[in-house]
N, C-alpha and C positions, 0 to 999 in steps of 0.2 A: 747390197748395203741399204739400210733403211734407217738407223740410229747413230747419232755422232754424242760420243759422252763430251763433257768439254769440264775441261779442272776449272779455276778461279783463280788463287793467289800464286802471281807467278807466271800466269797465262791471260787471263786477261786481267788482271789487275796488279797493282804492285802485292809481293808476299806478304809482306804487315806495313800495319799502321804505325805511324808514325808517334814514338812518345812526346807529347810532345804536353806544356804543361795544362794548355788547352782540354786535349785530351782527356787526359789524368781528370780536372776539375769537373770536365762532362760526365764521365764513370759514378765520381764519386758524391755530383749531385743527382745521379738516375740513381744508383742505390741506395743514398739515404732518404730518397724518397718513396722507395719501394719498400723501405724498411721501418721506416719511419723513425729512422733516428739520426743522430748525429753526425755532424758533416767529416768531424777528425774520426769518430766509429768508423764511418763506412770508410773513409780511407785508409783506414790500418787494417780494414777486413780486405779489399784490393790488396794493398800490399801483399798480405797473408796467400792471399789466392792467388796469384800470379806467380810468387818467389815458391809455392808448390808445383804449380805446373809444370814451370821451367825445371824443376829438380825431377820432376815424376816422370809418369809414362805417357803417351798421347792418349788424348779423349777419357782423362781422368776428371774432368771438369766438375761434369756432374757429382763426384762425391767429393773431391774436395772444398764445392761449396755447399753441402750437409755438413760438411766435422766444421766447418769456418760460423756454419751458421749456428748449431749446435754450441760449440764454445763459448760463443758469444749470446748465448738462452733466446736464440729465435729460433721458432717455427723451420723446421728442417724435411718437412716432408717434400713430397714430391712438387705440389704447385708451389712452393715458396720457393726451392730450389731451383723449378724454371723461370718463376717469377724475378727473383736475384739474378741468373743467367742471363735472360733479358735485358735487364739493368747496365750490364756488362757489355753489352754488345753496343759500340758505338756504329753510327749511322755510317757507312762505307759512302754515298755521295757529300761532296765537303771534304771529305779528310782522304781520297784517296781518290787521284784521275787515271779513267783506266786506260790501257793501253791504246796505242793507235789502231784502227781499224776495230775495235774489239764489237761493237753494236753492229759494223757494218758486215763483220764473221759472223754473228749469231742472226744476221736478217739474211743473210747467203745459204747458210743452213736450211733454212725453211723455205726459202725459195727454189732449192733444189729439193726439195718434197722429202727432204729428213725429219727426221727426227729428233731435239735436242734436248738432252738430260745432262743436269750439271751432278757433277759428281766432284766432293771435294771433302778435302781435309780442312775442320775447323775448330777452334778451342771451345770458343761459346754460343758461334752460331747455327743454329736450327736453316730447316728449309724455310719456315715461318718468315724467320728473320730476312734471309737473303731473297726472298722473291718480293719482298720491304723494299729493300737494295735494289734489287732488279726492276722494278716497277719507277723507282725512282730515276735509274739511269734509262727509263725507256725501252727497257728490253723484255719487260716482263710477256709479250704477245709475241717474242722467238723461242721461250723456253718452255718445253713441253713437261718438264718435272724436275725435281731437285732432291737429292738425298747428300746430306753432312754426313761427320763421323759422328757428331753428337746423335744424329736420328738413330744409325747405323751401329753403334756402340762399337764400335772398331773403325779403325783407319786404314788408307791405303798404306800398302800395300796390300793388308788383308781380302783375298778372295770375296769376303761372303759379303763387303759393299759394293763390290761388283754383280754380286748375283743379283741384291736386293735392286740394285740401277735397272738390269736386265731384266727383272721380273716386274717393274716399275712400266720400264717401255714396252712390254712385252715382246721380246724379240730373243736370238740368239749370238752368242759373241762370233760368231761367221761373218753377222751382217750388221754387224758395230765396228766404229773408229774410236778409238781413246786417242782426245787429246790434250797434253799438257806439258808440263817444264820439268818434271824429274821422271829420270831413268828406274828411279829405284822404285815409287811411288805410283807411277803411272803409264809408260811404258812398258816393263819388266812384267807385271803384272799382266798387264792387258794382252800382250804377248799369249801370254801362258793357258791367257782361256780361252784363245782362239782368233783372240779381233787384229782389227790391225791397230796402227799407231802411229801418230804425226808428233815429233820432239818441237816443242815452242822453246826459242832461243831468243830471251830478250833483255831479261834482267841480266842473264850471264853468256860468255860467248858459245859461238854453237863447239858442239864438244865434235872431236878429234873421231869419237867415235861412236855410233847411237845402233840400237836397235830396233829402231823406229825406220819404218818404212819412208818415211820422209821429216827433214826439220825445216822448220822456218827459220828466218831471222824476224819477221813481219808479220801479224796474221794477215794481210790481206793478200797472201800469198798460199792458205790455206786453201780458200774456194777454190784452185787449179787443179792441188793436189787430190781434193772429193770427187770430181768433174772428171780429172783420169781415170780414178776408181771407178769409178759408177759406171764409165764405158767399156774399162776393162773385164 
């Protein structure tokens, strides 16, 4: 074992942010100011953009904000596009505390001379973004790399953000751990390509039945579960 992937919302963090109207007002003064327009514009263009997501597919992001920007006659290429996505992305410290133990799991990781790559599903944040995030909560010098679905233009379950993770770490899914909070998304997968798999049970109860070689209720219950591994 030499790589432990580790998801984000859900695992160490709560799954979303909270609407909250705070929220909402931050969004829609980051992008009228990136836009340079209007404060009820860019709110109706949020609106527009999110009541798409929710109806679409995952990691649609990027083009449904080109047709939002398009309609509304801005600049829709590619930098205004990530430039807008940017905008969108509220600061994850403040609005969202992460789980317990969850810095004291990703300084465990590295002290046991792994290796750690987050690997996650996100609407509009880049790795850019999150190791923003990460560096904030302090964790940015446990995390050895970071690939989204945005970077990855696919989501997990999809295979080929796991390859991209593994060709990131350079290593092979033999001697990789995936861990995170969905079966479907992140175990099932990981499974599949060889690695193993630790199930995080925290926002929901531990399920009846995993195929995860191990679940927590805690992460600081994690580092025992690598620890056996490794001497195994």
């Amino acid at each position: 074992m030499d790589t432990v992937f580790v998801d984000v919302g859900g695992t160490l963090l709560p799954n979303e942010l909270p609407s909250t109207a705070a929220i909402l007002e931050t969004r829609a003064l980051a992008l009228s100011a990136a836009l340079g327009t209007e404060h009820d514009i860019a709110s109706s263009m949020i609106e527009t953009i999110d009541d798409a997501l929710v109806a679409g597919p995952p990691g649609a992001a990027d083009g449904v904000i080109a047709a939002v920007l398009a309609a509304h006659d801005f600049d829709n290429g590619a930098s205004a596009v990530r430039k807008a996505r940017d905008a969108l992305c509220v600061p994850l410290s403040g609005n969202l505390s992460p789980f317990d133990y969850a810095g004291e799991l990703l300084f465990a990781i590295k002290r046991q001379g792994l290796a750690c790559v987050i690997v996650s599903n996100t609407t509009f944040r880049d790795a850019e973004m999150y190791r923003l995030d990460f560096d904030t909560f302090g964790w940015g010098g446990s995390i050895d790399g970071c690939i989204t679905s945005v970077d990855a233009g696919c989501c997990k379950p999809d295979p080929r953000i796991f390859r991209l993770a593994l060709e990131m770490a350079g290593t092979v899914p033999q001697r990789c751990v995936m861990i995170g909070n969905s079966e479907e998304a992140d175990i099932v997968p990981a499974l599949r390509l060889g690695m193993r798999a630790i199930r995080v049970a925290i926002e929901e109860p531990a399920p009846a039945v995993t195929q995860a070689g191990a679940c927590v209720t805690s992460l600081d219950q994690v580092p025992d579960v690598l620890r056996a591994w490794q001497r195994a």
